[in-house]
BADOKE-182037 format. One record per residue: residue in three letters; x, y, z negated of N, C-alpha, C, O in turn. Coordinates in pm, whole numbers, plus 50000, padded with zeros to 5 digits. Layout:
N
ALAXYZXYZXYZXYZ
...
This chain:
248
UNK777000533611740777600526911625777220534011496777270546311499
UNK776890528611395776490528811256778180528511200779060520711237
UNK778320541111087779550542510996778760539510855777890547610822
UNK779000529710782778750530810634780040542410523781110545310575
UNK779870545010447780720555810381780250551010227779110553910190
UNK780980544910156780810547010005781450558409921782420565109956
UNK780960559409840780970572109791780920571609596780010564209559
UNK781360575109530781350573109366781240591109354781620600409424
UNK780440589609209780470602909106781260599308978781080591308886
UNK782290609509012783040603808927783330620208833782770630608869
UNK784280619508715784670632608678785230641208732786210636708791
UNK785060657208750785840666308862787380663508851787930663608741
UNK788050661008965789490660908937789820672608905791020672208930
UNK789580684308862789580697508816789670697208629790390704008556
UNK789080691108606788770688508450789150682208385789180670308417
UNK789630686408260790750679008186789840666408103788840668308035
UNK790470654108129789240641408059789400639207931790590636507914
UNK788730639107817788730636107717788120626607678786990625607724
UNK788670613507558788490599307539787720603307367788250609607275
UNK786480597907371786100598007268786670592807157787550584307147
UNK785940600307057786910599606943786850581606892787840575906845
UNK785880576606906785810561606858786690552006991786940540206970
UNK787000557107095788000553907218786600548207295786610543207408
UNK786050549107256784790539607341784660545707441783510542907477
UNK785070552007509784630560107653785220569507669786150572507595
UNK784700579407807785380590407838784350603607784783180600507763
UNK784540610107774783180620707712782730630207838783570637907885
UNK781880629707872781490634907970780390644207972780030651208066
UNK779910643307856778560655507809778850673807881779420681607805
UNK778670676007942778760687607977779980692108090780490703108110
UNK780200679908150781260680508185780880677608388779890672208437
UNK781770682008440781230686608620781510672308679782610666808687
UNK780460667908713780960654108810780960659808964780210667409024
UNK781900654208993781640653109176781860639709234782030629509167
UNK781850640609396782260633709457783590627109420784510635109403
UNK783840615709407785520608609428786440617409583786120617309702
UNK787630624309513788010628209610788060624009746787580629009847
UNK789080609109719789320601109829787910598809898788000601410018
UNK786890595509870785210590009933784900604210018784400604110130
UNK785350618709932784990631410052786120626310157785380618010208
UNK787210624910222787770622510264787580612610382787960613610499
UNK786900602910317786320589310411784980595010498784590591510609
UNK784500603610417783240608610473783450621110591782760621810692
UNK784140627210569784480640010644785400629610835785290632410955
UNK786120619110765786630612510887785080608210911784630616710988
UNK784260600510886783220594810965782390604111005781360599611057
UNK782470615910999781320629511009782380635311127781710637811227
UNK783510637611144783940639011253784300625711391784740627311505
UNK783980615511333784300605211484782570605111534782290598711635
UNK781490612211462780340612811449779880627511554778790631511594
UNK781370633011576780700646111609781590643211772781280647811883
UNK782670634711738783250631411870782820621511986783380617612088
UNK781340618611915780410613211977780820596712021780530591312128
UNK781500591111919781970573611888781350568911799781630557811753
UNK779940579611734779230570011647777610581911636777680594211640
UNK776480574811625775320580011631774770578911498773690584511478
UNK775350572111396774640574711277775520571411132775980560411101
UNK775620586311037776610578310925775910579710805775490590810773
UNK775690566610713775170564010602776280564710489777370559010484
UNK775840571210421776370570610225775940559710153774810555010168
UNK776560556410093775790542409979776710548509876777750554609903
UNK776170545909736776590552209643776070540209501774990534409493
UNK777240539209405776130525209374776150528809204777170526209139
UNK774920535109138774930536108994773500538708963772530537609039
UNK773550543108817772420553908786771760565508875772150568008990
UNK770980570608826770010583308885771000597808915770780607308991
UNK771890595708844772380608208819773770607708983774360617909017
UNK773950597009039774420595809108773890598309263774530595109363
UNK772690604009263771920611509377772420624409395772370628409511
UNK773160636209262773330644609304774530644109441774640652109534
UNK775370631109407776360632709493776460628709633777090630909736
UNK775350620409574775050613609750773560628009835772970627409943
UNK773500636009751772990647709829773890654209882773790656210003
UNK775150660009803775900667009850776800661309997777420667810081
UNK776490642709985777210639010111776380640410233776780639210348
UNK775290642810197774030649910300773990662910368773440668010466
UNK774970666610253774340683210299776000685010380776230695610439
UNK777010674510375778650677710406777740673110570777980680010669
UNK777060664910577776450658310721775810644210811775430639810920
UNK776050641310652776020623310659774130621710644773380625910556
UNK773790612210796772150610110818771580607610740770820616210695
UNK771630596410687770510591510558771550589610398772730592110374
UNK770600584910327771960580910168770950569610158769890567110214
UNK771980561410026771650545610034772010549309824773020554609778
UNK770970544909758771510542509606771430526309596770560518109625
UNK772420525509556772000508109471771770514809337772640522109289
UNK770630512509276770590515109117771140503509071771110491709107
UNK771740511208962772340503508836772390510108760772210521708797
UNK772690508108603772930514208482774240508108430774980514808358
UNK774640491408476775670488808443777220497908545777290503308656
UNK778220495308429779140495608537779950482808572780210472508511
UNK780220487308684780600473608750781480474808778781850485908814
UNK782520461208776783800458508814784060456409014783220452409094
UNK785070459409033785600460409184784750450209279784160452909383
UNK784860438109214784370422909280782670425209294781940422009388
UNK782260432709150780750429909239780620446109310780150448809421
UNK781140454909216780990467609394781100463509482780550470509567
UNK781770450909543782040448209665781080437009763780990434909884
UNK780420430909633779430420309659778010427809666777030420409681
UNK777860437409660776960450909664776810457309798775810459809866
UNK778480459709821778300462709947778070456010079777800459910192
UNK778250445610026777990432610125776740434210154776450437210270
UNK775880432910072774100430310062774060441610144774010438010262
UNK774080460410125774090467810222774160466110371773210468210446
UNK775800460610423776210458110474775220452510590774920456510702
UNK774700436810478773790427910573772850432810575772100423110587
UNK771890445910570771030448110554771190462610697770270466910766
UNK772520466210698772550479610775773270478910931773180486911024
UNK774130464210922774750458811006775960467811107776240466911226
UNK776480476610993777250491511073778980485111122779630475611080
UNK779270495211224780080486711326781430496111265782170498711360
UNK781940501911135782500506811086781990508910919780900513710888
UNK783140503910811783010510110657784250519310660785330518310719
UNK783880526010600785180539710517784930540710405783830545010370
UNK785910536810311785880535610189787540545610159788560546310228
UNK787140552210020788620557809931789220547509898788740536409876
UNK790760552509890791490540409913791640538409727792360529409685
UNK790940547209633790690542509521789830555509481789660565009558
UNK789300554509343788130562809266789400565009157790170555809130
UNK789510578209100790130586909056789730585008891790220591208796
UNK788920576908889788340573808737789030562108648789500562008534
UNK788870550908767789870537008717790790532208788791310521308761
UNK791140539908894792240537208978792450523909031793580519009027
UNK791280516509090791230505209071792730497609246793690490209267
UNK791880506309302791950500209454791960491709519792760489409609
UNK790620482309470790580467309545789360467609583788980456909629
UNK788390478209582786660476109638786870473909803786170466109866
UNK787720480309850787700479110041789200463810057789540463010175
UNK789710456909996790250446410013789560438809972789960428410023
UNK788330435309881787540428309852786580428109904785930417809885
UNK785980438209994784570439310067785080430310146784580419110155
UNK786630435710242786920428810348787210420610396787440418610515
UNK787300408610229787590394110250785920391310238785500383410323
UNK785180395410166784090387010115783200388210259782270380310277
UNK783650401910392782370403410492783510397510641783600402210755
UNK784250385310572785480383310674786110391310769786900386710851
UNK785780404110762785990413310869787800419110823788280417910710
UNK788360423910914789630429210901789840441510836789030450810834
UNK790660441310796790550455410687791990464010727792990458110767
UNK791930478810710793020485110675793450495810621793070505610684
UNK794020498110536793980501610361795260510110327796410506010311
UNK794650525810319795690535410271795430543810433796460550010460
UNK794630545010513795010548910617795260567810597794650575910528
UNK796340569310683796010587710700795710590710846795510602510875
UNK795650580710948795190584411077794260572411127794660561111102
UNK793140573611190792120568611249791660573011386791160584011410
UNK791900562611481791450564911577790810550111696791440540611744
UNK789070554811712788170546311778788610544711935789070554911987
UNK788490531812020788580528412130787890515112128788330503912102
UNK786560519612165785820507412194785660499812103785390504711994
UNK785750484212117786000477212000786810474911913786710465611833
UNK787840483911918788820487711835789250497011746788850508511729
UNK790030491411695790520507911614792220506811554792840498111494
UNK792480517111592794340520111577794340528711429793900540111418
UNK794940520611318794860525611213796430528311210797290520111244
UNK796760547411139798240545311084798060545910910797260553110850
UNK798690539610869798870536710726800350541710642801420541810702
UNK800250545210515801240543310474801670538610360801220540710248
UNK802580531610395803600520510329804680525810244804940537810238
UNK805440515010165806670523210099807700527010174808080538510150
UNK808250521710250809070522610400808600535210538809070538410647
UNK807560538610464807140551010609805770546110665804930541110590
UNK805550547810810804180546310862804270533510896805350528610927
UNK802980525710894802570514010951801260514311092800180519411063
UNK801400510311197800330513511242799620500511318800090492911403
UNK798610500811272798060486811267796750488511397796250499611421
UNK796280474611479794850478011501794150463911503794500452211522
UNK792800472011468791920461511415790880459811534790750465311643
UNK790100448511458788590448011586787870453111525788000452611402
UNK787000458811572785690463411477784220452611459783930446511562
UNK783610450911378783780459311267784720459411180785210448111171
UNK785150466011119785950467810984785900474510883785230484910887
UNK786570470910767786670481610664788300486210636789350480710602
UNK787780500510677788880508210623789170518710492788310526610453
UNK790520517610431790070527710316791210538210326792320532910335
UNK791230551010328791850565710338792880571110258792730569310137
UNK793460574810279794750584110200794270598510195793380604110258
UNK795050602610111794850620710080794870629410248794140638510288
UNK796090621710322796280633110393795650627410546796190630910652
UNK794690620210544793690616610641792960631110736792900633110858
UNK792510638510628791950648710631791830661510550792600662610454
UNK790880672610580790650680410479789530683910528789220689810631
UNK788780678310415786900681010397786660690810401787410698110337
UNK785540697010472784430707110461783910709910335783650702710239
UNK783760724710362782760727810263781390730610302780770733210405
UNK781230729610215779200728410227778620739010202778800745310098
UNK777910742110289776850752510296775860757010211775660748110129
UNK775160766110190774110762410121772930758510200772110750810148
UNK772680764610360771920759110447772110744910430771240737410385
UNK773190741310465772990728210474772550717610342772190705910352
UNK772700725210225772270719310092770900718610088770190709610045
UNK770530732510155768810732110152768380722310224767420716810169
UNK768790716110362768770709410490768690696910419767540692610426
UNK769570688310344769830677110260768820674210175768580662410151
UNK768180683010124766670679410028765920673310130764900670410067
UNK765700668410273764860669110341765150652710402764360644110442
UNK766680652810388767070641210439766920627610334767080627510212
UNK766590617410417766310603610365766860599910256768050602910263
UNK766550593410129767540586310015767000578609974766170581209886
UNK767220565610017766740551809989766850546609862768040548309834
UNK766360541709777766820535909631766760519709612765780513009580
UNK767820516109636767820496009630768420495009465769510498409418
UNK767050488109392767730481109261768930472409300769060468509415
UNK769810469409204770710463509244770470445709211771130437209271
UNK769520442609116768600430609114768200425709226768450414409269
UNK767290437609297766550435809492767520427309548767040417609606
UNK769000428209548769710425409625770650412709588771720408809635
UNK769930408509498770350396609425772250394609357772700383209346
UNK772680400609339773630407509268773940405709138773380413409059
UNK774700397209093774780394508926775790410708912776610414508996
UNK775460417108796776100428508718777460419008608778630421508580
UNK776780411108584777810403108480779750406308545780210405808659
UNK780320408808432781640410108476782510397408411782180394008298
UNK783460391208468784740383308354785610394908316786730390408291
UNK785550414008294786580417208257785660425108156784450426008179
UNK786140430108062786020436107985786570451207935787320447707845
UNK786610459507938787200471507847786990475507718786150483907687
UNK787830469007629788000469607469787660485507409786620490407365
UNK788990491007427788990503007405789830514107491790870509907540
UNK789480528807517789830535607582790960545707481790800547207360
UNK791760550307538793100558907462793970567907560794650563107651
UNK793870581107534794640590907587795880589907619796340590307505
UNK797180588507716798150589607728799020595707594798560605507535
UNK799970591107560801070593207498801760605007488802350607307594
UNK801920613607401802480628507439804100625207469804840616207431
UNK804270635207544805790634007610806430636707434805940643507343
UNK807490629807436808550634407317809500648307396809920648707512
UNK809570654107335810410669007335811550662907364811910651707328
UNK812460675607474813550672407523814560680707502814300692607486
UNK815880676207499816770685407484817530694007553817070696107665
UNK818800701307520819180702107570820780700707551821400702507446
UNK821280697207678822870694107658824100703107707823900712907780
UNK825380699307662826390712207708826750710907835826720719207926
UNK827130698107834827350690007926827220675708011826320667607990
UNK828330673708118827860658008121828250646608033827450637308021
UNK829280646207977829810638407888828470637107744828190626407689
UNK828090645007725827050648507612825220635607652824560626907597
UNK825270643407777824360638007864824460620507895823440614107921
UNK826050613007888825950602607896825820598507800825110588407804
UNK826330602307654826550600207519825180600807515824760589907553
UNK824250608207487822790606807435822090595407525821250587907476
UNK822560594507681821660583707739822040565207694821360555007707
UNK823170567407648823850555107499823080551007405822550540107382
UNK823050563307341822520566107210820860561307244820270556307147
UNK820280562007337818820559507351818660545207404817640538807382
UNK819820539707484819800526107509819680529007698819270519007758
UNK819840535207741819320536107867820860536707945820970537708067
UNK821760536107871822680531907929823640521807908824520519807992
């Protein structure tokens, strides 16, 4: 069985983001991209059902610019067989990431997707509910436990109410929670090892793919600074000011 794994370069969740001064964007000049947390996560589960010998080959697809190879190396060098770029320069909204992955998809025919259950950049979380209507296949979304049996798979999920545990047929697409796993670190052997391994480059045109979006992003703006808080004597004080603010 073939695992597909998508994967985004996104800003280090380490690094504080700053919105340009005209709001037009995020500023990113000098600034550390990595992997999307959640996507190491998806990858490290398909690199271990890979080592538990329920799958013989796991592909990265990664879908942007040039500069988005560094990351799909590093998912090479974590253990993943070949990498897959869709070039683009645009960015793209959820619906065609997902109509992207489709074209992959039909092109790689893998009997498992693992997708983050969102990218840490736009918080979107609809690329693996949208793959999974558009490739009719069953989907299941937020997982923190995964486990293969044949043509199946026993997903546990979580819900607002506690665990859900669902199972699907395969193929499917599934997308990961934080506490799924905890990724490897990478070697430098194995970084050297990764220069060596395959990285395919599909225009995203090749694959017949409109970039065109219906959404737009006007302008970008930093969160709101907290207003300063007080302090009170008591509780009576404490209900009186929550009055006074309307919240009660």
């Amino acid at each position: 069985m073939k695992i597909l794994v998508g994967i985004k370069r996104v800003v280090d969740y380490n690094v504080r983001v700053r919105v340009l001064s005209d709001g037009s964007g995020v500023d990113t000049d000098g600034v550390k991209m990595s992997v999307n947390p959640f996507d190491e996560i998806a990858l490290e589960e398909a690199l271990r059902i890979k080592e538990a010998g329920k799958a013989d080959e796991v592909v990265v697809v990664s879908i942007g610019g040039d500069a988005c190879q560094q990351q799909l190396r590093t998912g090479l060098a974590m253990g993943a067989d070949r990498a897959i770029q869709v070039q683009t320069t645009e960015r793209l909204q959820p619906l065609n990431l997902a109509r992207a992955f489709l074209k992959v998809i039909e092109r790689e025919n893998p009997g498992l997707v693992i997708l983050g259950k969102q990218a840490i950049d736009d918080d979107n979380s609809q690329t693996a509910q949208m793959l999974a209507a558009l490739w009719n296949r069953p989907q299941a979304t937020f997982a923190s436990k995964l486990v293969l049996d044949g043509t199946t798979a026993t997903v546990t999920r979580e819900v607002d109410s506690g665990l859900e545990t669902l199972e699907v047929d395969l193929p499917a697409v599934i997308s990961v929670d934080l506490r799924m796993n905890e990724p490897r670190f990478v070697k430098l052997p194995d970084i050297m090892k990764a220069k060596r391994k395959p990285l395919d480059v599909l225009p995203l045109a090749d694959l017949g793919v409109d970039a065109a979006s219906n959404l737009s992003v006007k302008r970008f703006a930093p969160p709101p600074q907290r207003a300063k808080g007080i302090m009170v004597e008591d509780a009576a004080q404490l209900v009186q000011e929550l009055k006074n603010r309307g919240l009660l």
